[in-house]
N, C-alpha and C positions, 0 to 999 in steps of 0.2 A: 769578468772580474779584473778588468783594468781598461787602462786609457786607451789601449786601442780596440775598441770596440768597430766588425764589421756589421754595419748595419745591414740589412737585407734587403728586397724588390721593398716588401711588406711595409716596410718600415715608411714609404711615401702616404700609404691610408692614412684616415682618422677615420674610429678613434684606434686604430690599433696603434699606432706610432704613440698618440700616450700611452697606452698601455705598457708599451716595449721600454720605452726613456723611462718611465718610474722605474722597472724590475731592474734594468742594466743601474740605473742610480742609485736602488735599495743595496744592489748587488756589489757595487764599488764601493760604498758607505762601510758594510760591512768585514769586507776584504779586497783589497785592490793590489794585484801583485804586482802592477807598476811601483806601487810603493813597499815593497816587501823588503826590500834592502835599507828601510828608515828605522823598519820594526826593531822593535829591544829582541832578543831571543825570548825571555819570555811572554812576548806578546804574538812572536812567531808560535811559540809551541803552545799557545792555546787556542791559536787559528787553527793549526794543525787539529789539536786535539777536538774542535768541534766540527772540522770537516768529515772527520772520521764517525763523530756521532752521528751528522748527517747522513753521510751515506750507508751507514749500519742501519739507521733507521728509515731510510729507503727517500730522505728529505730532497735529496742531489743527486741527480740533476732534477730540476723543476719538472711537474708533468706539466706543465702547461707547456715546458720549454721542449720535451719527447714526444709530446704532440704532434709539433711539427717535424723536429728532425730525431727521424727514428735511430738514426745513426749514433745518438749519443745514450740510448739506452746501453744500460749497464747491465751484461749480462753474470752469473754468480762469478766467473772468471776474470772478467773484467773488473767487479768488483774490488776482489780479492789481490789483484796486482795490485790497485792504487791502494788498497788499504795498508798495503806492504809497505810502499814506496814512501809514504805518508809518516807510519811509523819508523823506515828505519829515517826518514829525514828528522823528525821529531829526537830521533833517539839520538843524531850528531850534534844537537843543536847545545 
């Protein structure tokens, strides 16, 4: 979710390299924290606000995207930091 995207080995195949450019570009479209400092605050705190739905509703991180790397599975503790972090950022804004 911003402009510096590291692509991976994977990322030389076809067709998984389109597959990967769409989701990173769905994924920037929607939120890009390179440009997060353009956002109005309330266009921040409603990013915020559906990240959170997101990840409550188990949307984020992508499974196709845990698939691969296990490492960004969200375990309940994990969760529950960023949901914090998330809120109390929402709540300076």
């Amino acid at each position: 979710h911003s402009n510096n995207t590291s692509y991976p080995w994977y990322n030389t195949v076809q067709p998984v390299a389109w597959f990967l450019e769409n989701h990173i570009e769905e994924g920037k479209a929607e939120l890009n924290f390179s440009e997060w400092d353009n956002y109005s605050n309330r266009r921040k705190k409603s990013k915020l606000k559906s990240i959170v739905s997101q990840i409550k509703d188990n949307k984020m991180p992508l499974s196709s995207y845990t698939f691969i790397h296990k490492e960004a599975v969200l375990d309940n503790t994990k969760r529950q930091e960023i949901l914090n972090y998330i809120t109390e950022l929402k709540d300076s804004l």
